[in-house]
N, C-alpha and C positions, 0 to 999 in steps of 0.2 A: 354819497356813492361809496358804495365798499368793492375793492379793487384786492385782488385774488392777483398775487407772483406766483411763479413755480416757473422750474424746467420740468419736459417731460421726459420719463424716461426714453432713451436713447436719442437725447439729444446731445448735446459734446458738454461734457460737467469735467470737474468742474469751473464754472466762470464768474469773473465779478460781477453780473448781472443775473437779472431772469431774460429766461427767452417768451416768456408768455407772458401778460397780463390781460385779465377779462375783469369787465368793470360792469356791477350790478345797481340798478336804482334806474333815477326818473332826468339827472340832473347832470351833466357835461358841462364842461367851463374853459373857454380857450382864452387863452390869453395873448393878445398880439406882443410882436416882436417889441422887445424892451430897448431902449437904447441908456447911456450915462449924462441922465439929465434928470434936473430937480424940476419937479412940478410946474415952477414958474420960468421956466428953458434954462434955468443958469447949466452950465457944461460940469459935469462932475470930471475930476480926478485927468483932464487934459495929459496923454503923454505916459499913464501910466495904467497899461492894460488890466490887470489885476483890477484894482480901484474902477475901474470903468466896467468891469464884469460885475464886483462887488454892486456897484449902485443900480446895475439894468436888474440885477437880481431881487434888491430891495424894493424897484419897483414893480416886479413880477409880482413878490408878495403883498402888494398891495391891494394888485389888482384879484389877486384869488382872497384877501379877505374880505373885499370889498364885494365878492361872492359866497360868501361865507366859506371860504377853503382855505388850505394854508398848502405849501411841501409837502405833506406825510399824505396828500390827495391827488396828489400828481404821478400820471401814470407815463408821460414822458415830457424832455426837454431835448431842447435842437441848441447845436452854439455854431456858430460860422465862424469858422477862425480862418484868416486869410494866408498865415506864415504858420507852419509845421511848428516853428519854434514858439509863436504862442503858446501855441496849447498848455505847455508847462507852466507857464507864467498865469495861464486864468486857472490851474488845479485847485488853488487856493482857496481861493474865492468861492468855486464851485460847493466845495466839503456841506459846509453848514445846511445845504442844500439837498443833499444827495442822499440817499438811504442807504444802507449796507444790511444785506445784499442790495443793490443800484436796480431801478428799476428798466423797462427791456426798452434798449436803445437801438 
């Protein structure tokens, strides 16, 4: 599937995102909610948010090549962070992940 960013003119720029993405083709791929656990339940990275963002992520990509996709075909991700001050702590983790310019969140 080939996936077209852009902001349109007179939209607020500029921003670390696009505000639009339209995605072309035959083929959609969702991938359910990841959690920090290895294949066989073992608990990854217990106590240390980061490491527990890092491994639901790993498993994310699993699941899109196990589609044949990877990150650069992903036209959004959701994170549920429960404390404000996560958020910082999972940016990390996030990067490897992310496109620049980010796609529309």
């Amino acid at each position: 599937m080939t996936v077209k960013y852009f902001t349109p003119e007179g939209m607020l720029q500029p921003t670390p995102y696009h505000h639009v993405a339209v995605g072309t083709g035959t083929t959609h791929v969702h991938v359910s909610g990841q959690v920090a656990r290895q294949a066989d339940g073992t608990p990854v990275a217990p106590g240390d948010l980061a490491g527990q963002v890092a491994q639901a992520l790993r498993n994310t990509a699993l699941g899109l090549a196990g589609a044949g996709a990877s990150f650069a075909d992903v036209v959004r991700l959701t994170f549920y962070v429960t404390r404000r001050l996560s958020r910082a702590a999972t940016h990390g983790a996030r990067q490897p992940c992310v496109r620049r310019p980010r796609a529309v969140s």
